[in-house]
C-alpha positions in Angstrom: 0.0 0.0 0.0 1.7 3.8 -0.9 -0.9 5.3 1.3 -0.8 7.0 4.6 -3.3 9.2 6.6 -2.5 13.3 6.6 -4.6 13.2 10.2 -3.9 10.5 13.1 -6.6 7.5 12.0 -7.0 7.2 15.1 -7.7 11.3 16.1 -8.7 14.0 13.4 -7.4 16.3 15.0 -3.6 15.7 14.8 -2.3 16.2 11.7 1.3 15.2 10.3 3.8 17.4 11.0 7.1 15.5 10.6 8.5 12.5 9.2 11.8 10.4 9.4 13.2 6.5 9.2 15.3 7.6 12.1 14.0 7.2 15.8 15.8 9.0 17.4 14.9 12.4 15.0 11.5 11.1 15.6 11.8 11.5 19.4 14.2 14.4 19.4 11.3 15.8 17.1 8.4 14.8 19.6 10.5 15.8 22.7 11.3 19.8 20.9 7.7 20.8 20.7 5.7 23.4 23.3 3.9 22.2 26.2 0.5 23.7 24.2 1.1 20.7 21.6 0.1 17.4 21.8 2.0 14.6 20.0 1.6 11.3 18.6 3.8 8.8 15.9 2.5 6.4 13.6 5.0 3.6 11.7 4.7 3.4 8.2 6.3 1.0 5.8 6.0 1.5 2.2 9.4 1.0 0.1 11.4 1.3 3.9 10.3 2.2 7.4 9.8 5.7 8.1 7.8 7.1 11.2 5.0 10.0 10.7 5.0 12.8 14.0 1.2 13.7 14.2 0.8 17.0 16.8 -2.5 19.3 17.6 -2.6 21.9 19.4 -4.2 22.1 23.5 -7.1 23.4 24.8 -9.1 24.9 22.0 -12.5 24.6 23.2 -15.8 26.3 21.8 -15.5 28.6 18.7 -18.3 30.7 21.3 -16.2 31.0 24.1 -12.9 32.4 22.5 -11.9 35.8 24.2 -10.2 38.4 22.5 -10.1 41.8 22.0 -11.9 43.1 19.5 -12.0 46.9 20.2 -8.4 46.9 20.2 -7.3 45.3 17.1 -10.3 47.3 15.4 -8.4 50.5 16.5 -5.2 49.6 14.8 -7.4 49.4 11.4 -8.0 51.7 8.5 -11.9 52.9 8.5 -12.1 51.1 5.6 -10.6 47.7 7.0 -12.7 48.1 10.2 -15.9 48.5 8.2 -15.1 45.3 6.6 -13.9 43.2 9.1 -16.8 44.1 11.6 -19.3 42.7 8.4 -17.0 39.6 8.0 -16.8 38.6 12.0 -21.0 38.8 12.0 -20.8 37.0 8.8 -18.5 34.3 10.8 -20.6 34.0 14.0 -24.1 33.7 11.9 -22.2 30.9 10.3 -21.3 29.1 13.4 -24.3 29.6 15.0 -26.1 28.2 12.2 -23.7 25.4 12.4 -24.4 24.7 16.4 -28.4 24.5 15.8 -28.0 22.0 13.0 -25.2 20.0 14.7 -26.6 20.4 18.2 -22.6 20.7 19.3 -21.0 23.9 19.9 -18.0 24.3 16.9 -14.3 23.7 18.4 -11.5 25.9 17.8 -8.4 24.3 17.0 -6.6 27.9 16.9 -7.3 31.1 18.0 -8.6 33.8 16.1 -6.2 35.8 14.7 -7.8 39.8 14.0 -4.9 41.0 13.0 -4.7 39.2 10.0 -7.6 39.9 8.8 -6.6 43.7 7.2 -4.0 41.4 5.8 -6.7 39.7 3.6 -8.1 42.8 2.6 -4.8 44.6 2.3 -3.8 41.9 -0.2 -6.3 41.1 -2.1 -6.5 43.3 -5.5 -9.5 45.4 -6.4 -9.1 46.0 -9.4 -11.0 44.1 -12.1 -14.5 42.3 -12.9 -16.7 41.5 -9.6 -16.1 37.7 -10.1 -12.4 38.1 -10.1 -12.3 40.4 -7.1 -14.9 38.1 -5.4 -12.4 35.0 -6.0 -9.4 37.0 -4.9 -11.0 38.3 -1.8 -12.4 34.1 -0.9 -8.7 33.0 -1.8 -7.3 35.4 0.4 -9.4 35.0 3.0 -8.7 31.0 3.3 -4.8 31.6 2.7 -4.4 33.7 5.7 -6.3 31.2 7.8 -6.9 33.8 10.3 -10.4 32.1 11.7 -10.5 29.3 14.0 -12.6 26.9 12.2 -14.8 27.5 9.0 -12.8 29.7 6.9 -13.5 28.3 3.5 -17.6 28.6 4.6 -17.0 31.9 5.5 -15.5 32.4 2.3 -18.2 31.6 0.3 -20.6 33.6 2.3 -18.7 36.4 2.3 -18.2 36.0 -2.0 -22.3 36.1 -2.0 -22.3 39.5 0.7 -19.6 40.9 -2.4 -21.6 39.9 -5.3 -25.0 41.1 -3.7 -23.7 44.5 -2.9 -23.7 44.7 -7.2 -27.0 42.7 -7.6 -29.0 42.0 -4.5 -30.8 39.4 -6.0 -27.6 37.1 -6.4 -27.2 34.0 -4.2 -24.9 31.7 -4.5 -26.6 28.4 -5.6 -27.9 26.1 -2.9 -25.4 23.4 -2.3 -27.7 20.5 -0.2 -30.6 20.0 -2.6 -31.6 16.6 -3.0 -31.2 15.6 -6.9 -32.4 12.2 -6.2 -32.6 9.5 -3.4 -28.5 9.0 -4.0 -27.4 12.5 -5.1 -27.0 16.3 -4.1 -26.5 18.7 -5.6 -23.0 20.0 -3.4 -21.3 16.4 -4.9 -21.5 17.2 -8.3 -19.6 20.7 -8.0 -18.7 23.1 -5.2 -17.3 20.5 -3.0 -14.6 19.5 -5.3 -13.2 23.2 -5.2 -13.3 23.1 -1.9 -11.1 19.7 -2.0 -9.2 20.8 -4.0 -8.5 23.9 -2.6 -7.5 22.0 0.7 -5.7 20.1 -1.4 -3.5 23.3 -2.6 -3.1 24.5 1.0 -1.9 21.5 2.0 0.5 21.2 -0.3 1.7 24.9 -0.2 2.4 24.1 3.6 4.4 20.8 3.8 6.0 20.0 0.3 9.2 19.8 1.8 8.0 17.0 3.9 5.6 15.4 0.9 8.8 15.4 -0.8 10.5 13.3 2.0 7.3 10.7 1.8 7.6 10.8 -1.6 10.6 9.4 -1.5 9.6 6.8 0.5 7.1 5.5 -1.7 4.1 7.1 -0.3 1.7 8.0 -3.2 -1.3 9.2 -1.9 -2.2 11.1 1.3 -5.7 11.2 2.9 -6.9 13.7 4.7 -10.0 13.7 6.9 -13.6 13.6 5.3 -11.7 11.3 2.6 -10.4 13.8 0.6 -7.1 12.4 -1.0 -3.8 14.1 -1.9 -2.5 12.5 -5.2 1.2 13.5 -4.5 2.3 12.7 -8.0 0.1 15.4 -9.4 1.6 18.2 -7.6 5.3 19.6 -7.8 7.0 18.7 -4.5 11.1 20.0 -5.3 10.7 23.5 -4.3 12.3 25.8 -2.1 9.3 26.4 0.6 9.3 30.0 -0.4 9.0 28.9 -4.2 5.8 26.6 -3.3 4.3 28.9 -1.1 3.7 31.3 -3.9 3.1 29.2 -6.8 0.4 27.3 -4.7 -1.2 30.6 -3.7 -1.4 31.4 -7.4 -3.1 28.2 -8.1 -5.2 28.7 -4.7 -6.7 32.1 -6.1 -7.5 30.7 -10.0 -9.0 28.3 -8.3 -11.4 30.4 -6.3 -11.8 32.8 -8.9 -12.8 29.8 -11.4 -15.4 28.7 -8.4 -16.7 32.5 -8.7 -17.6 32.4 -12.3 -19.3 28.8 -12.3 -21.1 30.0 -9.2 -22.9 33.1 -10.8 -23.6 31.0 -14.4 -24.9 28.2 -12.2 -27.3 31.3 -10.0 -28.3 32.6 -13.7 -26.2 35.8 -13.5 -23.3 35.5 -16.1 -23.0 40.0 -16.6 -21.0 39.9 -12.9 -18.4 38.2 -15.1 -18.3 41.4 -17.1 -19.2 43.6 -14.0 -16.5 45.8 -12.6 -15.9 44.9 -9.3 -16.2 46.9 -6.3 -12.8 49.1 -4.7 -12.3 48.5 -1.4 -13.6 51.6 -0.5 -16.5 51.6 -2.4 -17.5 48.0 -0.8 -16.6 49.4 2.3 -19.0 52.2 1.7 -21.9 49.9 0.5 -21.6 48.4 4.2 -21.9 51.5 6.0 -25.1 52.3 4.0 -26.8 49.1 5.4 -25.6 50.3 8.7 
């Protein structure tokens, strides 16, 4: 078998951090982390023995119950920035809520949230262009920076619909849970395989160095949770980390802007691929007139 698990089979939420043939790295590995992480080291043997370091972080708890402070980082912001990030954090927390009434469990954080990337999304993200490709910029960006402690590519695609709907209220992006038939819906057949694929991309922007290293010993295919596979021999793995980081990022935002423009064909609203998109400023500016 050339497959191993990118998440502890036995735990989802420790994912592979570090491999080696050596014992001794492993443990000297294991032994070097903070007392916040939590460790554990699965044997593989494909084409030789190697050993996988799997580590999570401590002490997450409920998405609900994360303090921080908001007023402060807000402070630090441009008008503009604040305006936006404001919209996107009630955007966030409708999203989890809606998650904990469905589920009936409160959403874990595996990190905390961190508000001062989120100008950083903004900041980076260029406005300049049709709707759909500053839409698809904006999701990518969003997802790269990771900044929200669970749910980030949901909050993505929310916050692509709030975008598109400040240029046609009427937009929506199209309902992905409707029952096609007794065996299929509709979320199958399209927008979770950009989402896949996208975890696919920010996986592989994060640890080629050490897909590399598996790679090399034999390992073909990763899974991660929720059975999405990593095919490694369809990505490039020998780059410097600085190399992959970027090129992956590049991929990351076609990717989302591609899921833009199928989105707003499949909601029956093709002109937003011809629609200028919205500045900063002037999105910013829509916000504060629903205020």
């Amino acid at each position: 078998m050339s497959r191993i698990y990118y998440h502890h089979p036995g735990d989802k939420q420790f994912s592979l951090d570090f491999v080696h043939p050596d014992p001794a790295e492993i443990v000297s590995q294991a032994v070097g982390y903070s007392d916040d992480v939590a460790v554990k080291i699965q044997r593989y043997d494909i084409d030789e023995q190697f050993y996988v370091v799997y580590t999570s972080r401590i002490g997450g708890g409920p998405v609900r119950e994360i303090d921080f402070n908001l007023e402060a980082a807000l402070e630090e912001m441009s008008d503009d920035n604040r305006t936006i990030v404001v919209r996107l954090l009630e955007i966030y927390r409708a999203l989890i809520a809606q998650n904990e009434k469905e589920e009936g469990l409160p959403v874990e954080a595996y990190k905390s949230i961190d508000l001062n990337a989120l100008p950083d999304v903004l900041d980076r993200t260029l406005w300049k262009g049709s709707a759909t490709g500053v839409a698809g910029r904006l999701a990518s960006n969003l997802i790269l920076m990771h900044a929200l402690p669970n749910a980030n590519h949901r909050t993505a695609v929310a916050l692509t619909q709030f975008y598109l709907r400040r240029l046609n209220a009427d937009f929506s992006i199209p309902k992905t849970s409707i029952e096609v038939d007794p065996e299929t819906y509709d979320w199958r057949e399209w927008v979770n395989e950009y989402i896949n694929e996208s975890k696919r991309l920010l996986t592989v922007r994060r640890k080629n160095v050490v897909f590399k290293h598996l790679s090399n010993f034999g390992v073909k295919t990763l899974e991660r949770k929720h059975a999405v596979e990593i095919d490694l021999t369809a990505y490039e793995l020998d780059l410097y980390p600085s190399e992959a980081k970027q090129i992956y990022a590049e991929k990351h935002e076609q990717l989302w802007i591609e899921f833009v423009t199928e989105a707003v064909e499949r909601a029956g609203y093709p002109e937003l691929k011809e629609t200028p998109g919205l500045a900063k400023g002037e999105f910013a500016n829509k916000i504060r007139n629903l205020d």
